[in-house]
N, C-alpha and C positions, 0 to 999 in steps of 0.2 A: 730290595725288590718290592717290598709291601710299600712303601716311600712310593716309587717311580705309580706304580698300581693307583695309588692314591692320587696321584696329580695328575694322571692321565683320565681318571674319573673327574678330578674337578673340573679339567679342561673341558671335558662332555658335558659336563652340567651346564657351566658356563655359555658354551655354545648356543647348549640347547633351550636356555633363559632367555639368550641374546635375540634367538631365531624367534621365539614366543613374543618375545618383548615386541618385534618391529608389525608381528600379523594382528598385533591387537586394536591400530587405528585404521575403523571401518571408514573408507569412504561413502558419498552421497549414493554412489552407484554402485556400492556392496551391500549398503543398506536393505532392507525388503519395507521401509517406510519412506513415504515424503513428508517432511516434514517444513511444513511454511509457515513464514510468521507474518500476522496481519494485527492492527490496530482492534480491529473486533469494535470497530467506534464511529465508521465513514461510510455511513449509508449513503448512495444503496453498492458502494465497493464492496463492504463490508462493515457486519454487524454481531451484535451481542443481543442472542433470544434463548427464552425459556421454550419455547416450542418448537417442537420436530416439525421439520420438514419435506419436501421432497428435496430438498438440492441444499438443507443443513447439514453441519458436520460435527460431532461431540466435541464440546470442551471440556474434557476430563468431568470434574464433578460439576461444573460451573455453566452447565446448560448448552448453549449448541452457539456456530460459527456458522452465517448465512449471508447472503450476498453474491454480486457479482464475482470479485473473486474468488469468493468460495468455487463458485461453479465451475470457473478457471481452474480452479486447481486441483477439482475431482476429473475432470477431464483429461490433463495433462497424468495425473495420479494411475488414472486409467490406461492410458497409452505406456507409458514406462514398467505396469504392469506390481505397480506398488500400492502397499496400504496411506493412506491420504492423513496426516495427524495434524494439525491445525494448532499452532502455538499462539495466546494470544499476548503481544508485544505492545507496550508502550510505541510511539512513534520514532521516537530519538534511540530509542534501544533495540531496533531492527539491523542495523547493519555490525552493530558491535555481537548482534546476536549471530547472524553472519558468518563475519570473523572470527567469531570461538565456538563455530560448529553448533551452536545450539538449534537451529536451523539448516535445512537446505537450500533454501530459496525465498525470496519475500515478493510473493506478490499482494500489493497491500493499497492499487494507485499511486505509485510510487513513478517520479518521472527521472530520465535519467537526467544528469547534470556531471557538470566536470568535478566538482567536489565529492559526490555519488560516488563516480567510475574510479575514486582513488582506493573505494573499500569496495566497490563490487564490479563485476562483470553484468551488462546487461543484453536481455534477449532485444528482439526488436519489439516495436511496442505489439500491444494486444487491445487497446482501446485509446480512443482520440475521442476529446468532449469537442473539442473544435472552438476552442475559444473561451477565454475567460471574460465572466461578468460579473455584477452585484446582487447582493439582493441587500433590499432598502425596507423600511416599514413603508406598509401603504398609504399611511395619509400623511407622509412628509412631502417636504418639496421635492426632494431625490428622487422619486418615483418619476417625475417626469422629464428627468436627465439622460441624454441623448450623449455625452461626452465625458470621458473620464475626469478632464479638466474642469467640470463644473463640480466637483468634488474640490475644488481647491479649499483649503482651509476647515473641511471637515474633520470627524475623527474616523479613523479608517482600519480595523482588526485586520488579519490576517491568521492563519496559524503557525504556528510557530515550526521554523524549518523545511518550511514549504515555499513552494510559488505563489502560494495564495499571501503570503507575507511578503514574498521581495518583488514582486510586482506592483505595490501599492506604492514604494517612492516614484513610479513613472509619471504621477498625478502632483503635478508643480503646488509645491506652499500645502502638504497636507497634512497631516496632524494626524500623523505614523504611531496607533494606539502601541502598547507594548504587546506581542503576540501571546495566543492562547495556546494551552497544550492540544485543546482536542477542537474539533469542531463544534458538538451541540456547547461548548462554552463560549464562543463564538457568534453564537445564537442567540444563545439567553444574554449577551452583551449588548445584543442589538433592541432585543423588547424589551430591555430595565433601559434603554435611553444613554448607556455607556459611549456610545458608537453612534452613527447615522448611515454606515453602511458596513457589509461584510464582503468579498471578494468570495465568488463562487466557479464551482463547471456548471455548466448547463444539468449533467445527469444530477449531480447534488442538489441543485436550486430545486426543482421541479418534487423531489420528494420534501425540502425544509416547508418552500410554499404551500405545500398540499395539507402538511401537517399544522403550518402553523398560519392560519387565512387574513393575519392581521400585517404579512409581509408580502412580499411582493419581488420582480425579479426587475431589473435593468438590466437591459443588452444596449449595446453602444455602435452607433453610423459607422459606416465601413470609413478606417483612416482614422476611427477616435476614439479606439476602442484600448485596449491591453497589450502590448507583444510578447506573446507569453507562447509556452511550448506547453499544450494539455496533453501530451500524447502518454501513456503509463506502459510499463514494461517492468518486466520478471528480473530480480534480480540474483545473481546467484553470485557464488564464492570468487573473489578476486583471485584472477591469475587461471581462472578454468577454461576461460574462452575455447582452449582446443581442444580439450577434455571429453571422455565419448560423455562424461553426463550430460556436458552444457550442449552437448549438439543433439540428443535428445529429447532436451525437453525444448530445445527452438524446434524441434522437427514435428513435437506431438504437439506445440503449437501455430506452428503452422496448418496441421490436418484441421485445425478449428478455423471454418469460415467465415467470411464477413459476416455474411447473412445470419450465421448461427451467435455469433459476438452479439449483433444488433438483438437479435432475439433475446439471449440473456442479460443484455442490460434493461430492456425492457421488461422482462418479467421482476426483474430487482426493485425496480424504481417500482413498479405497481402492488410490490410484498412487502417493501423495505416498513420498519414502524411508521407506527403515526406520530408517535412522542418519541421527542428525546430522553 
C-alpha cells in the first residue's frame, strides 16, 4: 500500500514538473518588455551617446541608445503598452540574436531581402531613403560624377552585409574594396585615400557630410543611378507573421504617420553626432 502511495506521489510530482517545465518559456507577448536590437553605430538610424536625451534610451551601464529608430521603437514600446530595453547588437549578430530569443525585434535600418525573410518575418517598411547614392571627397574627380559607371575602375567600400556592399558590383570593371563591419569605418577609408568613394542613403549622407566638410555627396541622373530597395522595416521572429505579437506591432506601426516618420528622421539627422 505505502508502494502504490509512493508512485502515485511520484506520478504527481512528475506531472506537476512536466506542467512547470512547458509555462516557463515566455513569449514576446507574455513579456512586459520590448526588447530590440540595433547596431547603436548608424546614424542618424541609430547611435551610441553618453548623453540623455529626450527621445534616448539606457544602455545598461554603457550610456544611452539614440536615433531614429530609437524613436521607432519607443513608440511602437508605447502602443503594445511595454517597457522599451534597447540591446545593442553587432550587425551580422541581429538575426541570430532573433533566433535565440535574445531579442524581440530588430529595428536597426535593416531592409528586408530574401536571405533576411529566411530568419525573420518582416513588418512593412517604416522609412524609405528613396534611393542609393555616394559620398566622394570633395576635391576629387568623383565629386563631379553624374553616373555610377564613371566609377568604373575605382575603389568602392560597402558595408559589410548590406545593400550598400552588393549594389556596388552594378558599376562595370570596379574595384569591389573588401567590406567594412561598421559604417564610420567606412568613412575614415574614404579620408585615409583607401577608397574614392563609399555607397550611402540620402538620410546617412547628409549627417557623414555635415560632420565631416572635406566630403561631399553624389546623386546620379535618372536611369544611371543604383537599383537598389532603401526601404527598412521591423523585423521580428521567423514564423510569427500570424501571431497576435506580429500583428501588433504592424498595427502600433501603422498608427505612426507619414508626416510624424518625416518628422523624426529629421529631428535625427539634426541631433545625430558630429564625429564619428
Amino acid at each position: 500500500m505505502n508502494f502504490k502511495k509512493l508512485m502515485a506521489s511520484a506520478m504527481v510530482c512528475a506531472f506537476a514538473l512536466t506542467g512547470c517545465g512547458s509555462n516557463t518559456a515566455t513569449t514576446s507577448e507574455d513579456k512586459d518588455t520590448f526588447v530590440v536590437g540595433m547596431e547603436c553605430a548608424y546614424a542618424p538610424f541609430n547611435w551610441q551617446t553618453s548623453t540623455k536625451t529626450d527621445t534616448s534610451v539606457k544602455l545598461g551601464k554603457s550610456g544611452y541608445a539614440d536615433g531614429y529608430d530609437v524613436q521607432v521603437a519607443k513608440k511602437i514600446a508605447k502602443k503594445l503598452g511595454k517597457k522599451l530595453v534597447i540591446k545593442k547588437t553587432a550587425w551580422d549578430g541581429l538575426i541570430p540574436a532573433l533566433e535565440g530569443d535574445e531579442i524581440d525585434a530588430i529595428i536597426a535600418g535593416m531592409t528586408k531581402d530574401k536571405t533576411r525573410e529566411e530568419g525573420a518575418d518582416f513588418t512593412t517598411p517604416y522609412y524609405d531613403s528613396k534611393g542609393m547614392i555616394m559620398i566622394v571627397r570633395k576635391d576629387g574627380e568623383e565629386a563631379g560624377y553624374t553616373d555610377i559607371q564613371q566609377f568604373t575602375g575605382k575603389n568602392i567600400v560597402g558595408q559589410k552585409s548590406t545593400n550598400y556592399d552588393s549594389v556596388i558590383d552594378q558599376i562595370k570593371g570596379v574595384n569591389h574594396v573588401t567590406p567594412k563591419a561598421t559604417y564610420p569605418e567606412m568613412v575614415l577609408a574614404l579620408q585615409q585615400h583607401e577608397v574614392d568613394g563609399i555607397t550611402a542613403e540620402m538620410a546617412v549622407a547628409k549627417g557623414v557630410v555635415e560632420a565631416n566638410p572635406d566630403l561631399t555627396i553624389v546623386q546620379f541622373a535618372d536611369g544611371h543611378g543604383f537599383d537598389c530597395d532603401t526601404t527598412v522595416s521591423i523585423a521580428l521572429k521567423e514564423g510569427s507573421r500570424d501571431s497576435k505579437f506580429f500583428k501588433k506591432v504592424q498595427k502600433a506601426l501603422d498608427s505612426i504617420s507619414d508626416e510624424e516618420r518625416e518628422e523624426m528622421m529629421e529631428y535625427a539627422v539634426e541631433h545625430q553626432p558630429t564625429e564619428d
